[in-house]
C-alpha angles and dihedrals in degrees: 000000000000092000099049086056090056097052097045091042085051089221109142112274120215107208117181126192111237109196114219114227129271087225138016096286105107099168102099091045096061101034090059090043093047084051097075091017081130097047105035107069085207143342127249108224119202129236093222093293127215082025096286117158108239140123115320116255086229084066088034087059098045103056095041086053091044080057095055091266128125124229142201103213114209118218122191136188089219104082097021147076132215088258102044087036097062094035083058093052094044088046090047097053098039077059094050109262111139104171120075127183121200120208129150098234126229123278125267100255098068095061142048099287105055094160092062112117107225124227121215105162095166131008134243106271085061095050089073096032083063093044088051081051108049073046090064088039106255130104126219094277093049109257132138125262128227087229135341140243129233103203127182096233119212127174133174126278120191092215109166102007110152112254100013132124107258086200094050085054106051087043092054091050091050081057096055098045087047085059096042113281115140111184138013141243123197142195123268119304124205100147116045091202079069091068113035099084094059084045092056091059103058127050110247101210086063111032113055105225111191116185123198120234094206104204099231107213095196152013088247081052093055091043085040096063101027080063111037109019103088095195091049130084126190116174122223104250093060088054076052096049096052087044097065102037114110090213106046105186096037082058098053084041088063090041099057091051091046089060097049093054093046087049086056095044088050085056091244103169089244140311124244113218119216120189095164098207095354095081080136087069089066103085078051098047100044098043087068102056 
């Protein structure tokens, strides 16, 4: 497991989303992630984000790892339940994958299918009350298993999100490493001062804090989220910066690598790099880091 010795090793990791398919057709998906094989220690794989029907990240993960990449596999309590939940996670690790990341999935009506019933058998907390679980041998019901599993577990932390209790969330995040997690993904981070109060309060040798470094394609994109996406913040003179720039998306583009430099200067555990739909921008990203 590339990514645990990082970790244990404390040396930067470099994590990418790597968007399955919404079809059959994998081949884009694992051009643009053989492209930076060498440079991404191992690639996030959605579990159909923002609640778009497309291939599962169980399938996503198993084809890039069939490929000699790792991957990071994301399981949510939206579309599963209990049953189908742990059979996912038993069926990803007897096919290699290692890494698992809990979330708890947005809801239905923000994608295409808006009619779809969620599921959410059980939250989130229990989701990696029942991986640490499978990880002891039992399953939920308390049965023996033929073999268990030994994920990396990662979840979600809201570190640095505008407007939010920096003591709810640490103590939301103490809740989830009580119950398994291991490391920590974050929104998207495009101001390091956002983020530095909830930093100050962890200890950063102990707790893996992986901030996401989140591509921007346009100046409306970045308007679009500094004014609508709570759990982001972009400050102004970035949206001025952009707004200036002769070539747009060339200039995103250099922000997104800067960030991530100054992520890896600041001793951050890793970043995580998400393009959504741009996984072609990476190679250019990443050379410039």
């Amino acid at each position: 497991m590339h990514l645990k010795r990082k970790f244990d090793t404390e040396e930067f990791a470099v994590l990418a989303e790597m968007e399955p398919p919404k079809g059959v057709d994998v081949s884009n998906m694992v051009t643009h992630a053989t492209r930076v094989k060498g440079e991404v220690d191992a690639f996030v794989v959605p579990e159909m984000s923002n609640a778009v029907m497309r291939m599962s990240a169980l399938g996503g993960a198993m084809i890039l790892q069939g490929k000699g990449m790792e991957t990071v596999m994301q399981v949510n309590c939206r579309d599963r339940n209990r049953i189908a939940l742990q059979a996912d996670l038993l069926a990803a690790y007897g096919c290699g994958v290692a890494n698992v990341m809990a979330v708890t999935g947005e809801d239905p009506s923000f994608g295409d299918h808006f009619q779809a019933r969620s599921v959410y058998d059980i939250d989130l907390l229990e989701l990696l009350r029942t991986i640490r679980g499978l990880e002891q041998g039992k399953d939920m019901a308390g049965i023996e298993l033929s073999g268990s599993p030994e994920f990396l577990v990662g979840s979600t932390v809201n570190a640095g999100a505008k407007g939010k209790s920096t003591e709810l969330e640490i103590e939301e995040m103490n809740k989830k490493i009580e119950a398994g997690a291991q490391f920590f993904i974050s929104p998207p981070l495009f101001d390091l001062s956002a983020i530095q109060p909830f930093m100050k309060r962890v200890e950063q040798n102990k707790i893996k804090i992986i901030p996401t470094v989140l591509l921007l394609k346009s100046l409306g994109m970045a308007r679009y989220i500094m004014r609508n996406v709570e759990d982001v913040y972009i400050p102004d003179t970035l949206i001025d910066r952009i707004r200036k720039s002769p070539d747009k998306v060339r200039e995103c583009t250099l922000i997104a690598s800067e960030m991530v430099t100054s992520l890896k200067k600041e001793g951050f555990s890793g970043v995580n790099i998400a393009t959504i739909g741009w996984e072609h921008k990476l190679p250019e990203i990443l050379d410039r880091i």
